[in-house]
SEROPA-308655 format. One record per residue (C-alpha): x, y, z; residue in three letters. Coordinates in nm, 4 decimals, m for minus. Example, Ala and Ser with C-alpha at 12.3 -4.5 7.8 and 13.67 -1.06 7.14 Angstrom:
% SEROPA-308655
<c1:1.2300; c2:m0.4500; c3:0.7800; res:ALA> .
<c1:1.3670; c2:m0.1060; c3:0.7140; res:SER> .
***
This chain:
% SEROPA-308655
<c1:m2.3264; c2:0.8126; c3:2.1939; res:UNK> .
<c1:m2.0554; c2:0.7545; c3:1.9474; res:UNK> .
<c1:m1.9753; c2:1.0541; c3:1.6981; res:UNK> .
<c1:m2.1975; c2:1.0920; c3:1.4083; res:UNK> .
<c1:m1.8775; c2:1.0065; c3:1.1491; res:UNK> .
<c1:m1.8328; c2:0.6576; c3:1.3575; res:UNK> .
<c1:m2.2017; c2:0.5395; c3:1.2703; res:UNK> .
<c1:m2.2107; c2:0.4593; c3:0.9426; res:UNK> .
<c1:m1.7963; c2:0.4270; c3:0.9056; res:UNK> .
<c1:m1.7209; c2:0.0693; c3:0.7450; res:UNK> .
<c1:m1.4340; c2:m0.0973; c3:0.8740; res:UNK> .
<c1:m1.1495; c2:m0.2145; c3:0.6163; res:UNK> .
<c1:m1.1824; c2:m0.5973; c3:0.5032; res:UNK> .
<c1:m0.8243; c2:m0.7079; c3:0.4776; res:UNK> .
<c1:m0.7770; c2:m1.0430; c3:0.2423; res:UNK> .
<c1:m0.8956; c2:m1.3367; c3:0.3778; res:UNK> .
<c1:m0.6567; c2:m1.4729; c3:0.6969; res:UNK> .
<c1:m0.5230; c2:m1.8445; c3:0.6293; res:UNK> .
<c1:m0.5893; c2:m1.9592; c3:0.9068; res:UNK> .
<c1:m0.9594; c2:m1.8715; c3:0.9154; res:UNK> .
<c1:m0.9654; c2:m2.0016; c3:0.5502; res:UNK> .
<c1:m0.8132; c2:m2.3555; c3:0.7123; res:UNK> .
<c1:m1.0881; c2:m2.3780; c3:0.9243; res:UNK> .
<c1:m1.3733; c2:m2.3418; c3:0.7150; res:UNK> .
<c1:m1.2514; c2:m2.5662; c3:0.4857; res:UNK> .
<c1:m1.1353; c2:m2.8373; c3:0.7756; res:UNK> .
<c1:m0.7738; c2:m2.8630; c3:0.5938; res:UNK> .
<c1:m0.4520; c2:m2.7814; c3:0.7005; res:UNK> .
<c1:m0.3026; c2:m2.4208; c3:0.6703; res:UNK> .
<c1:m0.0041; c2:m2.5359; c3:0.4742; res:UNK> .
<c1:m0.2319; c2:m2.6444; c3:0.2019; res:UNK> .
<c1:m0.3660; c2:m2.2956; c3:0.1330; res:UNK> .
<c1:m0.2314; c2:m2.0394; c3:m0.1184; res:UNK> .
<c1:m0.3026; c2:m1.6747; c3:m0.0370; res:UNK> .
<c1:m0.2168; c2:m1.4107; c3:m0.3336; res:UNK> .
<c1:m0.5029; c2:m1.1539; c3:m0.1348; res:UNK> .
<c1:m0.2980; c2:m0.9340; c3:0.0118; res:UNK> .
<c1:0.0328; c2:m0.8444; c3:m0.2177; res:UNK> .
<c1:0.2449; c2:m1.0139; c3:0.0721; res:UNK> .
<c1:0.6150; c2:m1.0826; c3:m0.0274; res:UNK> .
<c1:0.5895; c2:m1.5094; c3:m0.1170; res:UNK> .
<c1:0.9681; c2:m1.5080; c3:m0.0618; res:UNK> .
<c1:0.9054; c2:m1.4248; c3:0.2799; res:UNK> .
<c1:1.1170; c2:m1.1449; c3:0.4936; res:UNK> .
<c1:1.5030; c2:m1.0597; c3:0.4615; res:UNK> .
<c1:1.6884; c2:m1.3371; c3:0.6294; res:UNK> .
<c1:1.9257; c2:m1.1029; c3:0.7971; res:UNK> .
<c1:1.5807; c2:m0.9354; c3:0.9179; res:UNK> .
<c1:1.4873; c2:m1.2477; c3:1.0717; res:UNK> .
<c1:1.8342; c2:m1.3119; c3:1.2386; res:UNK> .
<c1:1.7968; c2:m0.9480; c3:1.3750; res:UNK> .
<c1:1.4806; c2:m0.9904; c3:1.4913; res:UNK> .
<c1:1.5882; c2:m1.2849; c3:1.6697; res:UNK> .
<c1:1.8887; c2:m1.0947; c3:1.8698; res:UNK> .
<c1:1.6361; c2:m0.8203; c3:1.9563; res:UNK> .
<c1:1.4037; c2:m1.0644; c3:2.1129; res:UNK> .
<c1:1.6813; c2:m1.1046; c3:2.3852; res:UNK> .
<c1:1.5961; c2:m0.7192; c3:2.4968; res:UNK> .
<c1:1.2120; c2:m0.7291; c3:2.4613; res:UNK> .
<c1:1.1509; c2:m0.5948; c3:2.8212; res:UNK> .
<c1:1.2674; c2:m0.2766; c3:2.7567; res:UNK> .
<c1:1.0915; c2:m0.0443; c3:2.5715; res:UNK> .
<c1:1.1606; c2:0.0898; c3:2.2271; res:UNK> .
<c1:1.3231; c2:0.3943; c3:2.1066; res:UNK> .
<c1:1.0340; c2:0.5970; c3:2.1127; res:UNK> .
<c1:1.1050; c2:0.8468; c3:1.7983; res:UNK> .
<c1:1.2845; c2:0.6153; c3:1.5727; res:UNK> .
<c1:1.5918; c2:0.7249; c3:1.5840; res:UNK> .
<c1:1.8640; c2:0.4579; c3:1.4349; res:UNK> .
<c1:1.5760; c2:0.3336; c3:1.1895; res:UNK> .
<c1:1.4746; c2:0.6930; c3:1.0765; res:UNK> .
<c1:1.8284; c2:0.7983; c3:1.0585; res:UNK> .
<c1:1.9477; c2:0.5132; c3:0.7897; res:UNK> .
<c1:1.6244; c2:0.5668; c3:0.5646; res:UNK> .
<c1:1.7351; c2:0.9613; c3:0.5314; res:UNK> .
<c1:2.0644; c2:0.8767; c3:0.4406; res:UNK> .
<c1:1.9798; c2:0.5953; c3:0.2075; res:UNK> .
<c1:1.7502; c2:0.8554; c3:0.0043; res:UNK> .
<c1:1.9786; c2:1.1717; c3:0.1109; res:UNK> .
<c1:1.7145; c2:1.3288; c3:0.3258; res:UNK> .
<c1:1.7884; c2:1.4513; c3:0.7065; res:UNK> .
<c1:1.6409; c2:1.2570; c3:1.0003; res:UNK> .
<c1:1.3549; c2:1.5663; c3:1.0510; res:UNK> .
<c1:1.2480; c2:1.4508; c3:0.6990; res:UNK> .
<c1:1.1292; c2:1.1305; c3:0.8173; res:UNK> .
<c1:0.8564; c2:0.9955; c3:1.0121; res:UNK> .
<c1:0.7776; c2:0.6411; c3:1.1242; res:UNK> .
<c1:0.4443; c2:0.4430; c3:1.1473; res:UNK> .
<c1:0.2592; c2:0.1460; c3:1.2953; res:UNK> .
<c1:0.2124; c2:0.0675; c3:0.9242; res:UNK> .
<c1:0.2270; c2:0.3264; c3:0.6283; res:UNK> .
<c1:m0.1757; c2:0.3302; c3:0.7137; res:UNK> .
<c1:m0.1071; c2:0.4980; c3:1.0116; res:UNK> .
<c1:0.0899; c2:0.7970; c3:0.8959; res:UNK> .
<c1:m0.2406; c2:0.8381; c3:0.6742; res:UNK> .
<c1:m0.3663; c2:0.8335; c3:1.0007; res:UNK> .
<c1:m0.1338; c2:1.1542; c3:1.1316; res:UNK> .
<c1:m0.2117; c2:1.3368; c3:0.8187; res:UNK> .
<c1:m0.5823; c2:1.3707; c3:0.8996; res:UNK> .
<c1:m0.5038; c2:1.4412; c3:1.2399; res:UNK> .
<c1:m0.2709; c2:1.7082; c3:1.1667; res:UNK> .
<c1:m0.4509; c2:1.8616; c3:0.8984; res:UNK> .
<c1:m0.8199; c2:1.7683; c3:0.8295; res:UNK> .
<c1:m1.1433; c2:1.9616; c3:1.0304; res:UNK> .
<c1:m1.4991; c2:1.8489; c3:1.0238; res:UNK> .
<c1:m1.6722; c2:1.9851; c3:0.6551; res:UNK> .
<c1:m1.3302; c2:1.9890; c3:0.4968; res:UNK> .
<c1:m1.2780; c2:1.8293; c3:0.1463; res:UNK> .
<c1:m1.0159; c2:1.5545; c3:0.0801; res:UNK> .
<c1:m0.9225; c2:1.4255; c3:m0.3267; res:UNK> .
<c1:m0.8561; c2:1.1179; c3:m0.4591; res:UNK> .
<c1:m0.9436; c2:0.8713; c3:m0.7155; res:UNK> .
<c1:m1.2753; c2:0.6085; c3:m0.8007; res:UNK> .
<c1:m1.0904; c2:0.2672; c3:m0.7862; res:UNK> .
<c1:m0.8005; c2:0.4362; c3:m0.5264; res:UNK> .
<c1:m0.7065; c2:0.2605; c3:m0.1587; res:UNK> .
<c1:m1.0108; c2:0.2604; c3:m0.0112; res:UNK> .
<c1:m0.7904; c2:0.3857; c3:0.3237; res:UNK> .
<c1:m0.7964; c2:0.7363; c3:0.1832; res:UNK> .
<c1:m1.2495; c2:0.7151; c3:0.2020; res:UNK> .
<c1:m1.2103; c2:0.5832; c3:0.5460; res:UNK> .
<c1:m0.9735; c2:0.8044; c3:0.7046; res:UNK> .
<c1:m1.1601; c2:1.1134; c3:0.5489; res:UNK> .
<c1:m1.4747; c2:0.9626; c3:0.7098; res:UNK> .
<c1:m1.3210; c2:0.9595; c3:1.0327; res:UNK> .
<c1:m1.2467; c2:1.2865; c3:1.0583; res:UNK> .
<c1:m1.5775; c2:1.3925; c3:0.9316; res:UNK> .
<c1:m1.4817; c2:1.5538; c3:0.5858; res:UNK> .
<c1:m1.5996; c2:1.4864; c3:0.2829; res:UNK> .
<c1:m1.4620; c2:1.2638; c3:m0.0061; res:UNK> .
<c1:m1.4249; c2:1.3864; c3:m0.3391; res:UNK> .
<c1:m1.3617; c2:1.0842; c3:m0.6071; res:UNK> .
<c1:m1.2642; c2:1.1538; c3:m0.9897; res:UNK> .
<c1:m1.2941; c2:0.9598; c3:m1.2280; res:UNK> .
<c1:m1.0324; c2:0.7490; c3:m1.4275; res:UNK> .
<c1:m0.9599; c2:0.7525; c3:m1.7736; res:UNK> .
<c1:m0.8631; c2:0.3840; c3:m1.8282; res:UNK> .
<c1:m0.7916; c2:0.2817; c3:m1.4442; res:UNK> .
<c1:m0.5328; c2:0.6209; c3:m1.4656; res:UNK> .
<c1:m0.6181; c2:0.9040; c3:m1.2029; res:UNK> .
<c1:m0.7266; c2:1.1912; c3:m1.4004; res:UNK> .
<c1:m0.4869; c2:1.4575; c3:m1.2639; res:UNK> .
<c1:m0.6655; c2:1.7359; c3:m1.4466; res:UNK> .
<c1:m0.9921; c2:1.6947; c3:m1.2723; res:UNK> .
<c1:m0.8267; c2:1.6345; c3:m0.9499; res:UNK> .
<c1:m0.6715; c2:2.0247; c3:m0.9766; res:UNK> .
<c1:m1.0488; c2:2.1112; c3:m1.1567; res:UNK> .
<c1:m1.2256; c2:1.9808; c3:m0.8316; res:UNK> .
<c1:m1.0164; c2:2.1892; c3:m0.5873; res:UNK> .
<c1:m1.2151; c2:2.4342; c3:m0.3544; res:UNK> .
<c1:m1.1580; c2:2.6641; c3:m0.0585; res:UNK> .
<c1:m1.2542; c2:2.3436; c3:0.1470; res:UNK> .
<c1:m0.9555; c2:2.1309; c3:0.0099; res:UNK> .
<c1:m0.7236; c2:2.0495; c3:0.2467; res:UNK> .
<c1:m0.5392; c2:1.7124; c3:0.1003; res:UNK> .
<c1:m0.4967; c2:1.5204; c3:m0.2047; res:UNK> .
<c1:m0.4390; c2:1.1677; c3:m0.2014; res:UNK> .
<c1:m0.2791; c2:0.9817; c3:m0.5221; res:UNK> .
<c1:m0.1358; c2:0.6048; c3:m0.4814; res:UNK> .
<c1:0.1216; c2:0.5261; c3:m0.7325; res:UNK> .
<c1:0.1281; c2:0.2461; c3:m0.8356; res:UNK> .
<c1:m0.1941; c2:0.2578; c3:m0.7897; res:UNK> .
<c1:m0.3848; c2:m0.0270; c3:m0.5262; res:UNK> .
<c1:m0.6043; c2:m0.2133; c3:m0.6535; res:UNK> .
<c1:m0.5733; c2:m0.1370; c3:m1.0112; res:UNK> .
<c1:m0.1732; c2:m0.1373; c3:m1.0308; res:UNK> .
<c1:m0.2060; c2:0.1630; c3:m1.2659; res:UNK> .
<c1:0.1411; c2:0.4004; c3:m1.2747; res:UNK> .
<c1:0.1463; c2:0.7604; c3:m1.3352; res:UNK> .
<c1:0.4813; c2:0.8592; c3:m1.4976; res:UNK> .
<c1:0.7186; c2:1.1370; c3:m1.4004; res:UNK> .
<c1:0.5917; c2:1.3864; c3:m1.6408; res:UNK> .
<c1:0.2414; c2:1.3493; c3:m1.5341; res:UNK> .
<c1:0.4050; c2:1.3969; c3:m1.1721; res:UNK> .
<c1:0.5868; c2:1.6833; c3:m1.2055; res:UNK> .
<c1:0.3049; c2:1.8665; c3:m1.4273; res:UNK> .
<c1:0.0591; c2:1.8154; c3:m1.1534; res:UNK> .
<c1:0.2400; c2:1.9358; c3:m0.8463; res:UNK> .
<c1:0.3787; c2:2.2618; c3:m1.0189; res:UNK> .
<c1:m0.0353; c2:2.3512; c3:m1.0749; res:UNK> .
<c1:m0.1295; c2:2.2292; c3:m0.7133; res:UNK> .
<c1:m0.1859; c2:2.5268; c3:m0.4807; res:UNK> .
<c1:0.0563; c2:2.5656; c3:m0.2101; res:UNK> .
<c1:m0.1930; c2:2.5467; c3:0.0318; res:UNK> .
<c1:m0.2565; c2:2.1932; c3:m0.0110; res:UNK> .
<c1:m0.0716; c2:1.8555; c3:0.1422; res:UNK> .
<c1:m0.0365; c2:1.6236; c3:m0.1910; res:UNK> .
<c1:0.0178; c2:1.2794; c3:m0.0413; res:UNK> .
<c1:0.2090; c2:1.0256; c3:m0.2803; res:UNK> .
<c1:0.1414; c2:0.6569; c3:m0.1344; res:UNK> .
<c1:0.4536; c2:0.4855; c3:m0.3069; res:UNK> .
<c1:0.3522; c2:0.1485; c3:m0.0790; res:UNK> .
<c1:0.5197; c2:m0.0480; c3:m0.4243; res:UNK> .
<c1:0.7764; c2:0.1832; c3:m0.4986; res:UNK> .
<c1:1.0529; c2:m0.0597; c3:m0.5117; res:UNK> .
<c1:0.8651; c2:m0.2905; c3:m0.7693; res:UNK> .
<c1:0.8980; c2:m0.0511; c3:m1.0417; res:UNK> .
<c1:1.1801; c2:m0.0723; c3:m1.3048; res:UNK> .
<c1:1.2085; c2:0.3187; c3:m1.3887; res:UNK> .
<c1:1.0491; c2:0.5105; c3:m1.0952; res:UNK> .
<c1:0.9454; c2:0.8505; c3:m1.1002; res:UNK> .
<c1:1.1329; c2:1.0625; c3:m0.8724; res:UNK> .
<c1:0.8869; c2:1.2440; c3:m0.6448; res:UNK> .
<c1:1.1269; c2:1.3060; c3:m0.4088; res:UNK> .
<c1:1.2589; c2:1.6189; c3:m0.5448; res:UNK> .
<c1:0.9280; c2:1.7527; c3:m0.4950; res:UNK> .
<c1:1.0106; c2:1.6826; c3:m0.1022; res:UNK> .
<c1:1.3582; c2:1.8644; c3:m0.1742; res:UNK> .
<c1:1.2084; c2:2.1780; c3:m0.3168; res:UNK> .
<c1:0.9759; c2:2.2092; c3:m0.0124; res:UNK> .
<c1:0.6813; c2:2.1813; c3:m0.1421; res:UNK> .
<c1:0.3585; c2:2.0501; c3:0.0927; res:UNK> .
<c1:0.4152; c2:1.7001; c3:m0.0293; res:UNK> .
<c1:0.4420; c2:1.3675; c3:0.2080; res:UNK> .
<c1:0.5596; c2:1.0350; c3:0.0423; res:UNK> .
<c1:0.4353; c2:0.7440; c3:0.1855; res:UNK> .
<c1:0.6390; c2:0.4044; c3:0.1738; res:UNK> .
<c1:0.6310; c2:0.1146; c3:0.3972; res:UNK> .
<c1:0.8362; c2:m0.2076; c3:0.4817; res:UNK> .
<c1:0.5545; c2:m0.3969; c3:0.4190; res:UNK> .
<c1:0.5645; c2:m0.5247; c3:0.0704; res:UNK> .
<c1:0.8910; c2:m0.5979; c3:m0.1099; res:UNK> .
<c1:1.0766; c2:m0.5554; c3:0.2580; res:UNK> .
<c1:0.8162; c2:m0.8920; c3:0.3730; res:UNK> .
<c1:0.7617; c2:m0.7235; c3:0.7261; res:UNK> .
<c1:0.3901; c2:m0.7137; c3:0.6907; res:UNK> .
<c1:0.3141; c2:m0.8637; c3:1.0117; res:UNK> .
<c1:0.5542; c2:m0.6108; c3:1.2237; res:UNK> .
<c1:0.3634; c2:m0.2964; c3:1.0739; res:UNK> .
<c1:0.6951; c2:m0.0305; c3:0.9905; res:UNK> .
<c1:0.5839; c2:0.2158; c3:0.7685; res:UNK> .
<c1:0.7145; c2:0.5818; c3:0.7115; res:UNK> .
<c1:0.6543; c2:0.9308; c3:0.5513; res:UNK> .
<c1:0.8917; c2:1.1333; c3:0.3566; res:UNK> .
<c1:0.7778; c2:1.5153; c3:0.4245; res:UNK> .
<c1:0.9679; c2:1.8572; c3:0.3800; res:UNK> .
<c1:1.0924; c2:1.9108; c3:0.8119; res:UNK> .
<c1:0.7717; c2:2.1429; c3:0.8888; res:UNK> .
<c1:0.5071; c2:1.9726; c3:0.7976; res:UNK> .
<c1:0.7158; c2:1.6050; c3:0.9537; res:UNK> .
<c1:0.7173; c2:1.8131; c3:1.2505; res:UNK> .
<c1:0.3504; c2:1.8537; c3:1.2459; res:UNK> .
<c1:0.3177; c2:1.4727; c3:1.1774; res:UNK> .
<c1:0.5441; c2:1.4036; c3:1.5195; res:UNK> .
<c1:0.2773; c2:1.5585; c3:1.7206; res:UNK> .
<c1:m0.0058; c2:1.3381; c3:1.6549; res:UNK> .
<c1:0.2385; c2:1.0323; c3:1.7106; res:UNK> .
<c1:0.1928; c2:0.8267; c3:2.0010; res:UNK> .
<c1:0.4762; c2:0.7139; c3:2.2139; res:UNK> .
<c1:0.6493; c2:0.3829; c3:2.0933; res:UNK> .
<c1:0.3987; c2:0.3697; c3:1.7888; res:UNK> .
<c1:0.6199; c2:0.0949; c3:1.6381; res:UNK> .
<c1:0.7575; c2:m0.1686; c3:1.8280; res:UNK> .
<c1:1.1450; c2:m0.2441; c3:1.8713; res:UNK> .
<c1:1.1332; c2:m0.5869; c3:1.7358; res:UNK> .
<c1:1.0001; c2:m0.4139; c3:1.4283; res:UNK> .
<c1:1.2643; c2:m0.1465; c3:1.4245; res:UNK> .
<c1:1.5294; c2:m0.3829; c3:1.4191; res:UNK> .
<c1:1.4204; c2:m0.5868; c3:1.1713; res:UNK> .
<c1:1.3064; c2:m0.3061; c3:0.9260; res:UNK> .
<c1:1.7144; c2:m0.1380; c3:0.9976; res:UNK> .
<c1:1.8585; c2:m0.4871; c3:0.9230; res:UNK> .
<c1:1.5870; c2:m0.5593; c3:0.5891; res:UNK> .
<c1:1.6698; c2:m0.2019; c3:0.4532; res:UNK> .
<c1:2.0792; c2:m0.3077; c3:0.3914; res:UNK> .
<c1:1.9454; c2:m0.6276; c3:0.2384; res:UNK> .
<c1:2.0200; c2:m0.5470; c3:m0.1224; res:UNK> .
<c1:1.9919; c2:m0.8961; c3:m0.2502; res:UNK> .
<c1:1.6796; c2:m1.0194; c3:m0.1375; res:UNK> .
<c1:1.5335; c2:m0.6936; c3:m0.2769; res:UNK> .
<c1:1.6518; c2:m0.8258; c3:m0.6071; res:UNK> .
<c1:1.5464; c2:m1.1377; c3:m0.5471; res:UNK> .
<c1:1.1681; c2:m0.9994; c3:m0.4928; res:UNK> .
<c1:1.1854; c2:m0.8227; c3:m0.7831; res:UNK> .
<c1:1.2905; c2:m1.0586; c3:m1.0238; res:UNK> .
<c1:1.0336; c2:m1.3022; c3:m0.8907; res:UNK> .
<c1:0.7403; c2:m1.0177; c3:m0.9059; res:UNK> .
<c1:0.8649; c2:m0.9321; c3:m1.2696; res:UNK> .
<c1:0.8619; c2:m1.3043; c3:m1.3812; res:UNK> .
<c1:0.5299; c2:m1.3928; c3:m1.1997; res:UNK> .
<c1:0.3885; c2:m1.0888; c3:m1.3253; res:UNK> .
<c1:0.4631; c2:m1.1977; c3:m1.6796; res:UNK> .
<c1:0.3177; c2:m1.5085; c3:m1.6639; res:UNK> .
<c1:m0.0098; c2:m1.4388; c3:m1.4757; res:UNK> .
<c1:m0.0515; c2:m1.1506; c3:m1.7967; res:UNK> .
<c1:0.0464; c2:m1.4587; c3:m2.0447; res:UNK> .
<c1:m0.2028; c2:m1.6551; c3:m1.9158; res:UNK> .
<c1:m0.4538; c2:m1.4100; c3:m1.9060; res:UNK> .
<c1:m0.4025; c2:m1.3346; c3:m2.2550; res:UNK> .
<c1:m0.4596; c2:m1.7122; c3:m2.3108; res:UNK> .
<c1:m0.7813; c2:m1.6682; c3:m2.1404; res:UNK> .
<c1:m0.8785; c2:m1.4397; c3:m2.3012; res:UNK> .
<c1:m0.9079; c2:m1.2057; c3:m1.9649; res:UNK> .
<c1:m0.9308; c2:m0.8582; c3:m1.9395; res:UNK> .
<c1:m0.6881; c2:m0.6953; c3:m1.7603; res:UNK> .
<c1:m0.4814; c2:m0.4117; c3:m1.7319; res:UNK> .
<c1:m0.0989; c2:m0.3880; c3:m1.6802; res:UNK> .
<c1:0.0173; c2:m0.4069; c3:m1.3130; res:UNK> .
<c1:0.3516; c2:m0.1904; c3:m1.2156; res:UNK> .
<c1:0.3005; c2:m0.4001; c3:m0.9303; res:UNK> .
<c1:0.3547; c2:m0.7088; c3:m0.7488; res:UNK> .
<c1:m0.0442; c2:m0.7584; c3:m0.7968; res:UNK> .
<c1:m0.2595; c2:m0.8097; c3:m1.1594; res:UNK> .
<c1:m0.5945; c2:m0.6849; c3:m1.1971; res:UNK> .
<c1:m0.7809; c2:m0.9197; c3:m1.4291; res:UNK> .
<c1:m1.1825; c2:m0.9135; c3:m1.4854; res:UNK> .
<c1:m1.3125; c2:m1.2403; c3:m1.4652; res:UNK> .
<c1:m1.7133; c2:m1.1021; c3:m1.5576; res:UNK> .
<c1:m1.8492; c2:m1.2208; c3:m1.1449; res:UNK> .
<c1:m1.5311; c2:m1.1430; c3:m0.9035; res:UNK> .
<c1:m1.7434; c2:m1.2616; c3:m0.5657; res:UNK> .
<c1:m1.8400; c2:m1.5407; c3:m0.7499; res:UNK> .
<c1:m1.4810; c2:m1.6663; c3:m0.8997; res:UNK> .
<c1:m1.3329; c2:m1.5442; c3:m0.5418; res:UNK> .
<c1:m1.5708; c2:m1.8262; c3:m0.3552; res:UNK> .
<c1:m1.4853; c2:m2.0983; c3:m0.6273; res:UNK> .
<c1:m1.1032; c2:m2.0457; c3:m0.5847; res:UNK> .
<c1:m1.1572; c2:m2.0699; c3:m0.2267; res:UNK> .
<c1:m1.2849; c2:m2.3377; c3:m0.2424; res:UNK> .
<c1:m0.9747; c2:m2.4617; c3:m0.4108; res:UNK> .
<c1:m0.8030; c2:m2.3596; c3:m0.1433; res:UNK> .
<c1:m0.6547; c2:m1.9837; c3:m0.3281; res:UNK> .
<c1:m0.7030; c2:m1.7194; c3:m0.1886; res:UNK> .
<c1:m0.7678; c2:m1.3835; c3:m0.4142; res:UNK> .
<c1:m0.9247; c2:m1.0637; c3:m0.3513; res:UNK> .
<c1:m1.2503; c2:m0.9533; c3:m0.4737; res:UNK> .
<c1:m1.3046; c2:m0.5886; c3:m0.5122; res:UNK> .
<c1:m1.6729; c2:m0.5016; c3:m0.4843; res:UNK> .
<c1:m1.5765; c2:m0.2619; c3:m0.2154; res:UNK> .
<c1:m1.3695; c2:m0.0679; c3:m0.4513; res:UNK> .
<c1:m1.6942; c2:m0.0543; c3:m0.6947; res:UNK> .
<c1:m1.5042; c2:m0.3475; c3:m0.9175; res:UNK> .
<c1:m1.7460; c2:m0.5983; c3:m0.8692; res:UNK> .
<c1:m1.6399; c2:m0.7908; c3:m1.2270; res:UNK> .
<c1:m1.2653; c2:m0.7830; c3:m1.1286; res:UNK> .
<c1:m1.0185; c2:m0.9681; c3:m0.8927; res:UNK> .
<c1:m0.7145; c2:m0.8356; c3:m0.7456; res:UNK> .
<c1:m0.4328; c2:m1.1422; c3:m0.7510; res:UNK> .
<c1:m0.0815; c2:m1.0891; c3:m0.5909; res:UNK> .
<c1:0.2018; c2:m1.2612; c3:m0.7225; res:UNK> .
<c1:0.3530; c2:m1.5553; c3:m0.5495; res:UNK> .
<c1:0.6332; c2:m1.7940; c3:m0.6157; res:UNK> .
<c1:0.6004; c2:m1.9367; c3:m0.9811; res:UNK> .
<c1:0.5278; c2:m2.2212; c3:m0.8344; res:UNK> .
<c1:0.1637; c2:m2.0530; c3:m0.6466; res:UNK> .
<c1:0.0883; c2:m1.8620; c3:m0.9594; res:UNK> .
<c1:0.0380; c2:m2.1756; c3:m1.1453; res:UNK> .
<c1:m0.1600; c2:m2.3357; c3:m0.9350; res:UNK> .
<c1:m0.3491; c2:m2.0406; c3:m0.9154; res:UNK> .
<c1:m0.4162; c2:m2.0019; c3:m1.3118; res:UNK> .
<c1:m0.4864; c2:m2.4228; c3:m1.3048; res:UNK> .
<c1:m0.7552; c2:m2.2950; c3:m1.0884; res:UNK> .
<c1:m0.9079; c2:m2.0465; c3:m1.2397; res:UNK> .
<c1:m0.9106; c2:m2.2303; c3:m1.5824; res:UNK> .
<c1:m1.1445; c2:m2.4722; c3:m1.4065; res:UNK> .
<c1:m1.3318; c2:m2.1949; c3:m1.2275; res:UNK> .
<c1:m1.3879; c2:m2.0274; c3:m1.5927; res:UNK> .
<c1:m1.4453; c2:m2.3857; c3:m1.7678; res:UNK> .
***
């Protein structure tokens, strides 16, 4: 009974929970390291927390349904009106909107081999088809993306940095590919580790000249709000407007709200992320060196290393109690996806895998 596009649909495999990784092995939680699921290892904005905590005192009322206060201080923080912004349970979800909004059954979405495999699934849902281009190097090829456009091309999705690989296309490359797109298409940039990057390209002009582009970012990563699921979309005001329509009432929670309002004025722990990302980074990218490792620079808080049997080396660190993320689902079976944790995790992490590879 269930539609044809639901049958064969795979669901998404998120990392490895710790707790269900405590079980099997019949050890305590607090003894397992998880670097599966580019998580913040400092752990959310304490003036998040202390918000949170305030806000717990009014959970019997419901939320602000559109957003208001939260979507009010992200426009102003990136100069952008309120009607430029739209919230979501989760950046996933205002993937979500855009197929709603704009996809029909037989209709053709773009996007990357190696890209987040969200993109696949979403088109799947909707029953349209999947294009994938090839990379050149892990790098989207941006000329085959505009090659592969047809009258049945209806979005384009392009991650950057890029999940899993943690490739980043530069502002040139940007820029060059959005003046050829056709007008008639909705570009989405996922910018899910925007605030990792030292020089970020600005795609928000892109927004400012009005073209059919929607930025995705989310409080998720370097915010550490994974758990409360606040994500948002950056959009010229028609097409946001669009996007508001397929929301649901109170699609993120209040609790969440708050906390994303008070972690978005948190300047220092920001830089605190960053620095530790950008010195964890270095190191895992020493040591792979060391190794003698494959791998391919992250602009990240993730490295993508090739370790020749990724299920394989994934089991055997789990067994050490690390958690990693294999990528046979993204076609990567050789590789691992490992996020960066405190110095202190990323060590015991690369102790690991030396006697994993010995």
């Amino acid at each position: 009974m269930a539609n044809r596009q639901l049958r064969d649909l795979a669901l998404y495999e998120p990392g490895k929970p710790i707790e269900e990784t405590a079980r099997e092995l019949g050890v305590d939680p607090g003894e397992i390291t998880k670097l599966a699921s580019n998580e913040n290892a400092l752990g959310p904005s304490p003036k998040a927390v202390a918000a949170m905590r305030r806000a717990l005192e009014s959970a019997q009322l419901y939320p602000d349904g559109s957003g208001v206060s939260l979507r009010e201080a992200i426009a102003n923080q990136l100069g952008f009106d309120t009607e430029n912004i739209v919230l979501g349970n989760g950046s996933n979800e205002v993937i979500e909107f855009i197929g709603h909004a704009f996809l029909n059954r037989g209709d053709h979405v773009i996007t990357s081999t190696h890209a987040f495999i969200a993109y696949k699934l979403i088109a799947q849902l909707f029953d349209a088809r999947t294009i994938e281009i090839s990379t050149v190097n892990f790098q989207p090829d941006l000329d085959k993306m505009l090659a592969a456009i047809t009258a049945k091309t209806k979005i384009i999705f392009i991650a950057n940095p890029n999940n899993p690989t943690g490739s980043l296309i530069g502002q040139k490359a940007i820029d060059k590919f959005l003046a050829r797109a056709p007008e008639n298409i909705i570009t989405v940039l996922d910018e899910a580790y925007f605030e990792f990057l030292s020089q970020p390209p600005d795609s928000l002009r892109h927004v400012r000249q009005g073209r059919n582009v929607v930025i995705l970012r989310t409080f998720s990563k370097i915010h550490g709000l994974a758990s409360l699921r606040v994500g948002y979309g950056i959009a010229p005001p028609e097409i946001i407007d669009v996007l508001q329509k397929t929301r649901q009432p109170f699609n993120v929670n209040g609790i969440a709200q708050v906390g994303a309002l008070a972690a978005l004025g948190d300047t220092e722990h920001l830089r605190k992320s960053k620095y530790s990302v950008d010195l964890g980074r270095v190191y895992f990218e020493d040591q792979f060196r060391a190794l003698k490792l494959k791998f391919t620079p992250s602009a990240a808080n993730f490295v993508f290393v090739n370790v020749g049997d990724g299920p394989a080396v994934f089991k055997k660190l789990l067994a050490r109690k690390i958690i990693v993320r294999p990528l046979r689902g993204y076609n990567l079976p050789e590789w691992l996806r490992i996020t960066v944790g405190t110095m202190e995790q990323n060590q015991k992490c690369i102790e690991a895998l030396k006697q994993v590879l010995a």
